[in-house]
N, C-alpha and C positions, 0 to 999 in steps of 0.2 A: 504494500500500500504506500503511494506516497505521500507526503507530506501536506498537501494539497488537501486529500483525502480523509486526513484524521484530523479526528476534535482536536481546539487549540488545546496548547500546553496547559496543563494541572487541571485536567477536565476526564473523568471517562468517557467511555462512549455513554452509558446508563444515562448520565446527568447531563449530558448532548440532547440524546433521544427525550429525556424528560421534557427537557426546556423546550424543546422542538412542540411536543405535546401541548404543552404551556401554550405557545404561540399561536398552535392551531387551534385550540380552545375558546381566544381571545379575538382571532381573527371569525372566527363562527361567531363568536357573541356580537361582535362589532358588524359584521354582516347581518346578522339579526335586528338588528338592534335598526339598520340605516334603513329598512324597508318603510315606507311612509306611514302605514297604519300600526305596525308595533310601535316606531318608533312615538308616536304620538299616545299610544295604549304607556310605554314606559315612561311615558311625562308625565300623563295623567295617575298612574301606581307612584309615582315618588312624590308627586304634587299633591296627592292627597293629604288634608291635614290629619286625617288618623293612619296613616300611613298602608292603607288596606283597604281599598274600596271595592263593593264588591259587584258579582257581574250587574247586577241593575244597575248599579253607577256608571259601568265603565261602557254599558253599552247605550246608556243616554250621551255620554260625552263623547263618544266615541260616533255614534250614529250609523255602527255596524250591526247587521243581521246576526242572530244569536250561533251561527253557524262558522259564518267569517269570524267573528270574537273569538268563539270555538277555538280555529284554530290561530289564528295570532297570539291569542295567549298558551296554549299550547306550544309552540316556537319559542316564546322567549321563557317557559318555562322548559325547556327541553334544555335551551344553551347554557340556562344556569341566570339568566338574570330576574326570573322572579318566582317566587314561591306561590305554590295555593294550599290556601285552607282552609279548612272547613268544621265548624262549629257539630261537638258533638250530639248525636239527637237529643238526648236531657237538657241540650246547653238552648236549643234552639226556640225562636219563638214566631206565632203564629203568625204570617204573613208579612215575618221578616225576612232579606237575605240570607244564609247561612255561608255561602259560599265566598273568599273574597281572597285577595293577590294581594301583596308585598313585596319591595323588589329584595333580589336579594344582596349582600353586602356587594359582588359584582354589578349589579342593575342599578344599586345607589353610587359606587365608586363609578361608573361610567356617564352617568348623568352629570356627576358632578366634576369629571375632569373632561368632558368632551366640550367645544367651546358652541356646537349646534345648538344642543340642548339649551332652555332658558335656566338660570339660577333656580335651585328647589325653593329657596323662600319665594321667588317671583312664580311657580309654579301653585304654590301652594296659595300666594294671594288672586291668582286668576282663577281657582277654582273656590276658591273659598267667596269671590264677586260674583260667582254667577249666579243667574236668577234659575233654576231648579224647581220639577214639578212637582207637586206633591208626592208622589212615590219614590224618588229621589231625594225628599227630605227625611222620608219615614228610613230609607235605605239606610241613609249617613247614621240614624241612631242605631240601628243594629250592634249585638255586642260582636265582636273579632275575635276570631282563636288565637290569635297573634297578641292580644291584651294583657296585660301583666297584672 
């Protein structure tokens, strides 16, 4: 093998091949991430001010078909930038959402070092200004499995 060929000096291959992983991880998230309708789903998951909004919010704001949401949040939970979760049945209550996304520490470190994205406080005050129908107000009180 030449020189060319092998990891730089004081490197295995292992932690080569790792890092390599790393990047293609990051580079999927970041592909993920720049499709127009995630990317605006992951604005509105960090911009939320209880940090978990769930699908009835996300699909008033979003104004996607319960199908398309379907899968866009499925994609950016797949690459690793948001979690779902869901409120256990004793937890849950009558004609509340139970279901609901938080990005995760990847989905918040990308938002907030990508210069696209708007600032999470400027996120959070454009959702917090909109005018909201009443089943989108009832949503936001919902309790989160995500809540401490």
């Amino acid at each position: 093998m030449s020189s060319a060929d092998s990891p730089p000096r004081g490197t295995s291959r292992e932690s080569f091949s790792s890092l390599s992983a790393e990047t293609d991880r990051r580079r999927a998230q970041l592909e993920a991430a720049m499709e127009e309708r995630r990317f605006r789903l992951l604005e509105a998951i960090v911009g939320h001010p209880r940090g978990a909004p769930s699908k009835a919010e996300l699909r008033w704001t979003s104004e996607l078909n319960p199908a398309t949401l379907y899968r866009q949040l499925s994609r950016l939970e797949e690459v690793g930038l948001v979690e779902r979760g869901e409120l256990a049945p004793g937890e849950r209550h009558e004609g509340l959402p139970y279901v609901f996304y938080r990005p995760t520490e990847d989905g918040r470190r990308l938002v907030e070092s990508t210069p696209v994205f708007a600032a999470v406080e400027t996120l959070e005050e454009r959702y917090t200004a909109l005018e909201k129908p009443a089943d989108v107000r009832e949503a936001e009180r919902a309790p989160r499995p995500f809540d401490a």
